[in-house]
C-alpha positions as CSV (number, residue, x, y, z in Angstrom):
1,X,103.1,-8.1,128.4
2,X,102.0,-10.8,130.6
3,X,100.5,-13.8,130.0
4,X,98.0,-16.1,132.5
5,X,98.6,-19.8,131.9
6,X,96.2,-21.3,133.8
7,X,92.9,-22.9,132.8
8,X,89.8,-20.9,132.3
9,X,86.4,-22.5,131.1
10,X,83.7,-22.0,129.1
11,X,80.2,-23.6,129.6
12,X,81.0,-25.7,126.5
13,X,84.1,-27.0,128.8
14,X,82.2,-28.9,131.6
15,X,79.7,-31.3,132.6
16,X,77.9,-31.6,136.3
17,X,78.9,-34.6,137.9
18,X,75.6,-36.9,138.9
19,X,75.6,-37.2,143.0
20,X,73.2,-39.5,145.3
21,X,69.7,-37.6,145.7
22,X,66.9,-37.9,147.8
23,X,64.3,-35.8,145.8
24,X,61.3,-38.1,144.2
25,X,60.5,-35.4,141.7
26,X,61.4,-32.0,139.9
27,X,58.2,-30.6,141.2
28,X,60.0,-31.1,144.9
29,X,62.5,-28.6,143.7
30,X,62.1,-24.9,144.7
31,X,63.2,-22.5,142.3
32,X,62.0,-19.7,144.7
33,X,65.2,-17.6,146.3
34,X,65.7,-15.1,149.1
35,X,68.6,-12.1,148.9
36,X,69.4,-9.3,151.2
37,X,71.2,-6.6,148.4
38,X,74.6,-4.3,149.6
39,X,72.1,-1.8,150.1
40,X,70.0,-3.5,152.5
41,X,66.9,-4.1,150.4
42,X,65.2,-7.9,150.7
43,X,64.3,-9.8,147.6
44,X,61.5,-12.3,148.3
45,X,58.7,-13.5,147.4
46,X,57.9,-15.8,143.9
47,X,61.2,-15.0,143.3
48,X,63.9,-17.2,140.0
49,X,66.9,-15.2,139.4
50,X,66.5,-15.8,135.6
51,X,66.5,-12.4,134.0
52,X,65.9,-11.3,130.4
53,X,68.4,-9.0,128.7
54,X,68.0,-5.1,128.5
55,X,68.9,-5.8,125.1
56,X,65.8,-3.7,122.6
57,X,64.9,-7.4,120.8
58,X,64.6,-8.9,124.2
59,X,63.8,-5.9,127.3
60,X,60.7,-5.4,126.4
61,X,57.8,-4.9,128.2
62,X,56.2,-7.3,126.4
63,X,58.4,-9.7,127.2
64,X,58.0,-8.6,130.5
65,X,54.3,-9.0,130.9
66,X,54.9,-12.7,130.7
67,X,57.5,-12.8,132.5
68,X,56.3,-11.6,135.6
69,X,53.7,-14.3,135.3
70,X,56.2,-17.1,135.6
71,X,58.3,-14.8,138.9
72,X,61.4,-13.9,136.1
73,X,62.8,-11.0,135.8
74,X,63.2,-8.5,132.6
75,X,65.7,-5.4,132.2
76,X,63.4,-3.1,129.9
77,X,66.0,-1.9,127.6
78,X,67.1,1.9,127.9
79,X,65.4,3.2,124.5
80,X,62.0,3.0,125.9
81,X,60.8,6.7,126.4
82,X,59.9,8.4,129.3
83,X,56.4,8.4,128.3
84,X,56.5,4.3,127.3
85,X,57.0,3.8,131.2
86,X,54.3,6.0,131.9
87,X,51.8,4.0,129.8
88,X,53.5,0.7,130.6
89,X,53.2,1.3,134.3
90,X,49.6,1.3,134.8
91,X,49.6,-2.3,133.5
92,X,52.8,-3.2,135.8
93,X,51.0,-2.3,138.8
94,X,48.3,-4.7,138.1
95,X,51.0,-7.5,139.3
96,X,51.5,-7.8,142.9
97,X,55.2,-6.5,143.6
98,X,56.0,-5.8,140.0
99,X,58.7,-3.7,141.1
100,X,60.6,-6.7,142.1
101,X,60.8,-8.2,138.5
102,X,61.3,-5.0,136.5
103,X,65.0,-2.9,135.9
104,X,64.8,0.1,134.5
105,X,68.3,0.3,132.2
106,X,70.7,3.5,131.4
107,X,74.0,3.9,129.6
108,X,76.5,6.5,131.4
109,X,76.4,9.9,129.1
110,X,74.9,13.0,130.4
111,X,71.7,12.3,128.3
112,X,70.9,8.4,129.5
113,X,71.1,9.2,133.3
114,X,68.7,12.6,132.5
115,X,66.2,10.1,131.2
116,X,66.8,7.8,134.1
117,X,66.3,10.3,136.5
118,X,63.0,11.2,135.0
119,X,61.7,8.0,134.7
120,X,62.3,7.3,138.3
121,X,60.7,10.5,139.2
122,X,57.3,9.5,137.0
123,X,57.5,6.2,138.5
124,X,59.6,6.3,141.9
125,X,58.3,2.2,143.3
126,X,61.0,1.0,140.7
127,X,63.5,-0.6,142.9
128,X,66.0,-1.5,140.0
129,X,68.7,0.3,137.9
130,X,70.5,-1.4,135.5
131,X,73.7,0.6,134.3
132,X,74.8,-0.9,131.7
133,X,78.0,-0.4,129.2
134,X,80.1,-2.7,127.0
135,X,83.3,-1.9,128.9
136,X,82.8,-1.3,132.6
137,X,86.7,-0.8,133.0
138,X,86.8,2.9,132.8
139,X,86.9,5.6,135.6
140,X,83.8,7.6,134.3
141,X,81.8,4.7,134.6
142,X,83.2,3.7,138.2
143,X,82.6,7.7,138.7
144,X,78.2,7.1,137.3
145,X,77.9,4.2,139.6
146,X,79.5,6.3,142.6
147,X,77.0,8.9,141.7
148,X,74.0,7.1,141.0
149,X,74.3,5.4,145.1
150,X,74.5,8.8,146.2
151,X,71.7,10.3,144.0
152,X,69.6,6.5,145.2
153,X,70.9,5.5,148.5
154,X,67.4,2.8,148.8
155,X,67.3,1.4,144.9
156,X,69.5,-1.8,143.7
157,X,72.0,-0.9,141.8
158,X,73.3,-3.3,138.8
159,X,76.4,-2.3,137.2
160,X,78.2,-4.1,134.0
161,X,79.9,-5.4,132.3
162,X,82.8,-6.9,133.9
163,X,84.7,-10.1,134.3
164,X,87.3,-9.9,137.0
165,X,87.8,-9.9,140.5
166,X,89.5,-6.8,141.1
167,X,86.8,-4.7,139.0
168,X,83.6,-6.9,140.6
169,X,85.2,-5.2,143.9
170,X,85.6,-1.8,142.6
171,X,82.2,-1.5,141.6
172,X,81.0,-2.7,144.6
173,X,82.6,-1.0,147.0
174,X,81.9,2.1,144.7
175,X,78.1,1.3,145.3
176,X,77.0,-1.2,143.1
177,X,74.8,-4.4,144.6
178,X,75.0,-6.7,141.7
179,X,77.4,-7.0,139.0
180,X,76.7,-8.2,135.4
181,X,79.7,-10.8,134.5
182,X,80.5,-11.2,130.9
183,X,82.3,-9.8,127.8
184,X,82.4,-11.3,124.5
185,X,80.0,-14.2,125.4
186,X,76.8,-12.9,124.0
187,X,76.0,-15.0,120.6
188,X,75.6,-11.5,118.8
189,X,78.6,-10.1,120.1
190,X,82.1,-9.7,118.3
191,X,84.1,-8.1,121.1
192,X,86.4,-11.2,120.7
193,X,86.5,-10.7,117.1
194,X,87.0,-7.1,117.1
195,X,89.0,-6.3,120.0
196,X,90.6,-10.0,121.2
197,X,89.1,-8.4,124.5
198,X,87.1,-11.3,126.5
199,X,87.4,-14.2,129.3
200,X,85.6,-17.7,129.5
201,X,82.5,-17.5,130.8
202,X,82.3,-20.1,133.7
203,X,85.6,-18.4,134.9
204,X,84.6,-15.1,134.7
205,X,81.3,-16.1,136.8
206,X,83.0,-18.6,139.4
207,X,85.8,-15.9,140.1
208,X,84.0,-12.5,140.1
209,X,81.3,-14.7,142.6
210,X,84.2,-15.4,144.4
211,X,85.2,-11.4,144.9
212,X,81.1,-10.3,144.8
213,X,80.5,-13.4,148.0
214,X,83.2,-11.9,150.3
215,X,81.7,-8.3,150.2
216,X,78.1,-9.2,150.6
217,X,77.5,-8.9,147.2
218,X,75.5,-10.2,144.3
219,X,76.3,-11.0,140.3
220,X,74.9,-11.6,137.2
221,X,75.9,-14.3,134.9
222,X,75.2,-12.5,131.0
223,X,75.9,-14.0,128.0
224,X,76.9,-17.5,126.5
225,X,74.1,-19.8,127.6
226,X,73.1,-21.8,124.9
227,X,70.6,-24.1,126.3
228,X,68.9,-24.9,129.5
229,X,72.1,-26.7,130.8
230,X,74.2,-23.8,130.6
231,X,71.8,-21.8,133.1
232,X,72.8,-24.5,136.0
233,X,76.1,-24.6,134.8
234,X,76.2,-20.9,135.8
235,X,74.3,-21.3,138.9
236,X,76.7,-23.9,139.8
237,X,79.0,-21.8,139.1
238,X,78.3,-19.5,141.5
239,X,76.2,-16.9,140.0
240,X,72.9,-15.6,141.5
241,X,71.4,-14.1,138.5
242,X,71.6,-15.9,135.0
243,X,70.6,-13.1,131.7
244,X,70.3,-14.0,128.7
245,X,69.5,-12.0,125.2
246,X,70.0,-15.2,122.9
247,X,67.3,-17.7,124.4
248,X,64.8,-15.0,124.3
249,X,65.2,-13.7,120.7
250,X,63.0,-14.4,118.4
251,X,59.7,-14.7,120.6
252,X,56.4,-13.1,119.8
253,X,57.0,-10.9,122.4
254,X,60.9,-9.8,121.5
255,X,60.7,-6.3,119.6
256,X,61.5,-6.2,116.0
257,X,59.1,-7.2,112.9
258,X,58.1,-10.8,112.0
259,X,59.8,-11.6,108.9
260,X,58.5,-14.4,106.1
261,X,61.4,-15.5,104.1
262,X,61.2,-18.9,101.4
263,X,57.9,-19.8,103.5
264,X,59.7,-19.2,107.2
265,X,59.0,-16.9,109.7
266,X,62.0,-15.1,111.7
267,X,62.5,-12.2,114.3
268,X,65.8,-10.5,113.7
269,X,68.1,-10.0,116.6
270,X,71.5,-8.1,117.2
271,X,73.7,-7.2,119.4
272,X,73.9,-3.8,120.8
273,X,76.6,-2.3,119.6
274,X,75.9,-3.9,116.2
275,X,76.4,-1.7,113.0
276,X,72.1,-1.9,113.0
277,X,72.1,-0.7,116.3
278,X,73.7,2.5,116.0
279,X,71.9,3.3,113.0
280,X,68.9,2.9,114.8
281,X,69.9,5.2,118.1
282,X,73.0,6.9,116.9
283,X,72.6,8.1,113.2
284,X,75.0,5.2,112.4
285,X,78.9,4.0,113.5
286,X,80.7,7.0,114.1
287,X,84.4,7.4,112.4
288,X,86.0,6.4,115.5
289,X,84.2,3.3,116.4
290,X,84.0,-0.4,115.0
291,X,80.2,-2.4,115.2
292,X,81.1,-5.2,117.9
293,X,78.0,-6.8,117.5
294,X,76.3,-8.4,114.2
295,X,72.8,-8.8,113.1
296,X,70.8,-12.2,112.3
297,X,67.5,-13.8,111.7
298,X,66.1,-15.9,114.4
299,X,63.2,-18.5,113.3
300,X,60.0,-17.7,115.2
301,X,59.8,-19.5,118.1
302,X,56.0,-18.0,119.0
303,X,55.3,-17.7,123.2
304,X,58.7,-16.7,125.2
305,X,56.3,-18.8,128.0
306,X,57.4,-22.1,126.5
307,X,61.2,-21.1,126.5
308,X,60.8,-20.0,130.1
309,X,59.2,-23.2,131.1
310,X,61.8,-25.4,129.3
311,X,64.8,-23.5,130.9
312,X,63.3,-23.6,134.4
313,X,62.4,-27.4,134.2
314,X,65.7,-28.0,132.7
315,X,67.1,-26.2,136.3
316,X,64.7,-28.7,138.0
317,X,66.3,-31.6,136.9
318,X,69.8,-30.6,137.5
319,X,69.1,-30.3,141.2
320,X,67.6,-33.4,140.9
321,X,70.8,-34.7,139.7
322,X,72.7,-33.5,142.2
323,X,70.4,-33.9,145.4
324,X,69.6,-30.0,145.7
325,X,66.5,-29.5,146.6
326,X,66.2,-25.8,145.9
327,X,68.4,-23.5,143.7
328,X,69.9,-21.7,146.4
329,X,71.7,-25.1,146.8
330,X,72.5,-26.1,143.6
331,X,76.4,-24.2,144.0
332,X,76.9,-25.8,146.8
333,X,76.3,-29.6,145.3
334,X,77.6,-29.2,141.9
335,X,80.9,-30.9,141.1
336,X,82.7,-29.7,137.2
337,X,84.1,-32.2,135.4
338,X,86.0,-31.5,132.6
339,X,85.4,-32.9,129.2
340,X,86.3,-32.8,125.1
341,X,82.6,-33.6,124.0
342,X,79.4,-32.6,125.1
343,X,77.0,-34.4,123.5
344,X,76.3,-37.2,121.1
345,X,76.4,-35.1,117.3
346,X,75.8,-37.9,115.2
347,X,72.3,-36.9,114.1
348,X,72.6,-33.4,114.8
349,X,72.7,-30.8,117.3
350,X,68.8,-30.8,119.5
C-alpha cells in the first residue's frame, strides 16, 4: 500500500485567472486547430477539437449530422451495424471531408474488432478508430491497440480510457495517436462508487498531456464537464480534445425515446456499463460483473445545435479573458487558481 499525498484537482477546484488582452471581440477568436497525429496524418481544415461521446444516447449519426455542420466531431458508438454505416455513409459523403469529423468506435473482444474490420472494409475513407474500454490498464488491451496499428498503419488511432502518465506512454508507444483521459468522471458513471477506482479530472488531463506532449502525441479530455467553463478549463489544461456524453444527452438528436412524464418531456441517458446497458447488448449483468454506470432522465433540451453553440462561445470568451486569440493558445495563457467556491448559489445553480 502506498499512498500519493499531493494535490490533485477537479474542474470544480479551479478558476482561470483574468490576464491583460488585446482582442476587441469573441468573433476575433479562432477556434479552428491544426495537428500532425503519431502516425503522420494532418488534421486541418474547419477543424474544434470538441467531440461527442461514442456513448449509444449521444454517438449517433444523428448527432453527427449536425455536428459536422458546426466543424465538431462525433464517435458513432460501436452498436451501429455494419449495414447502419453503409446507409449512413451515403449522406456522410455529402460533407466535404466528413472523414475528418467521424470515429468509428470498437471494444476489444474477438467479435467488436470483426465488426470493425468490416466496416472499414465497406467504408475504407474513415480515418478514425476509437477503441474504447472502461479499463485500459490490461495487457489484452495494450496487445488490440498493438494490433490494430499493424493491421492500420495510415488510420488514427484513439485508445482509452486512462488517466496516468506511465499508461498514456504505453499506449502510445504501442501505437495509439490519441489517448482518452478519464475514469470515474462521466456524470452516469459509478466507477468511483463501485470500485473506489478513479483520479481528478484536471490532473489526470494536465499530467497524461504532459506524457502524451513529449512523445508527439495527442489526448482526449472525457468525462466531467459540466458546463461550458469546464471545456476551457480542460483546454487549459492541456488537453487537445474535450468529449463529452453529459452535455449532449437529452437532444433531439441523442438516441433513445422522448418521454412525457407529469407534463415534461425527457430523453433518458446512461452510462455504458450501466445495468440498462447490458440488458440491451449483453442479455443483462453477468454473475461476475457489477453495473458501474446508472440510468436517468434528462429534460428535453430540443437542437444539440444550440448546446454546441453555447459551449463554443463560452470557449470564445475565455480566450478573450485571457488574451488568446485562438484555442491553440488558450494552454499556454491560462493561469489555475485555486478556490472553495465557484459560483454565487444563492438563487440557484444556472
Amino acid at each position: 500500500m502506498y499512498i500519493e499525498s499531493d494535490v490533485k484537482l477537479d474542474f470544480n477546484n479551479v478558476l482561470i485567472k483574468p490576464k491583460r488582452s488585446v482582442l476587441q471581440s469573441r468573433g476575433d477568436v479562432d477556434l479552428n486547430v491544426e495537428y500532425r497525429f503519431r502516425n503522420g496524418y494532418q488534421w486541418k481544415g474547419n477543424t474544434i477539437p470538441i467531440m461527442i461521446s461514442n456513448m449509444d444516447t449521444t454517438g449517433t449519426f444523428s448527432m453527427a449530422k449536425v455536428a459536422m455542420d458546426l466543424n465538431i466531431f462525433t464517435c458513432i458508438h460501436k452498436h451501429y451495424t455494419v449495414d447502419d454505416w453503409i446507409e449512413n455513409y451515403e449522406y456522410l459523403k455529402t460533407f466535404n471531408n466528413w472523414y475528418n469529423y467521424i470515429a468509428v468506435s470498437s471494444g476489444s473482444k474477438d467479435s467488436d474488432i470483426s465488426k470493425l474490420d468490416e466496416i472499414l472494409n465497406a467504408i475504407p475513407e474513415i480515418k478514425f478508430i476509437c477503441l474504447d474500454v472502461a479499463n485500459g490498464y490490461t495487457e489484452h488491451f495494450v496487445s488490440v491497440v498493438e494490433s490494430c496499428r499493424i493491421k492500420y498503419p495510415n488510420h488514427v488511432i484513439i485508445a482509452g480510457s486512462v488517466v496516468t502518465k506511465e499508461m498514456t506512454e504505453e499506449l502510445l508507444l504501442k501505437g495509439a495517436d490519441i489517448i482518452k483521459v478519464g475514469i470515474g468522471s462521466g456524470s452516469v458513471c459509478t466507477t468511483r462508487i463501485k470500485t473506489a477506482v478513479g483520479y481528478p479530472q484536471l490532473s489526470a488531463i494536465i499530467e497524461c498531456a504532459d506524457a502524451a506532449h513529449g512523445l508527439k502525441g495527442h489526448i482526449i479530455a472525457d468525462g466531467g464537464c459540466t458546463c461550458p467553463g469546464d471545456f476551457s478549463k480542460a483546454f487549459g489544461g492541456g488537453a487537445d480534445f474535450v468529449m463529452s456524453g453529459g452535455m449532449f444527452s437529452g437532444h433531439m438528436e441523442s438516441g433513445g425515446k422522448l418521454i412525457e412524464k407529469d407534463g415534461k418531456k425527457y430523453k433518458c441517458f446512461y452510462g455504458m456499463s450501466s445495468k440498462k446497458a447490458m440488458e440491451q447488448y449483453s442479455g443483462g449483468v453477468a454473475e461476475y460483473k457489477t453495473s458501474e454506470g446508472k440510468e436517468v432522465l434528462i429534460e428535453y433540451k430540443g437542437s444539440v445545435k444550440d448546446t454546441i453553440n453555447d459551449i463554443l462561445g463560452g470557449i470564445r470568451s475565455t480566450c478573450t479573458y485571457v488574451g488568446a486569440n485562438s484555442l491553440k493558445y488558450l494552454s499556454k495563457c491560462t493561469t489555475f487558481i485555486r478556490v472553495t467556491q465557484q459560483v454565487n448559489t444563492i438563487y440557484g445553480n444556472i
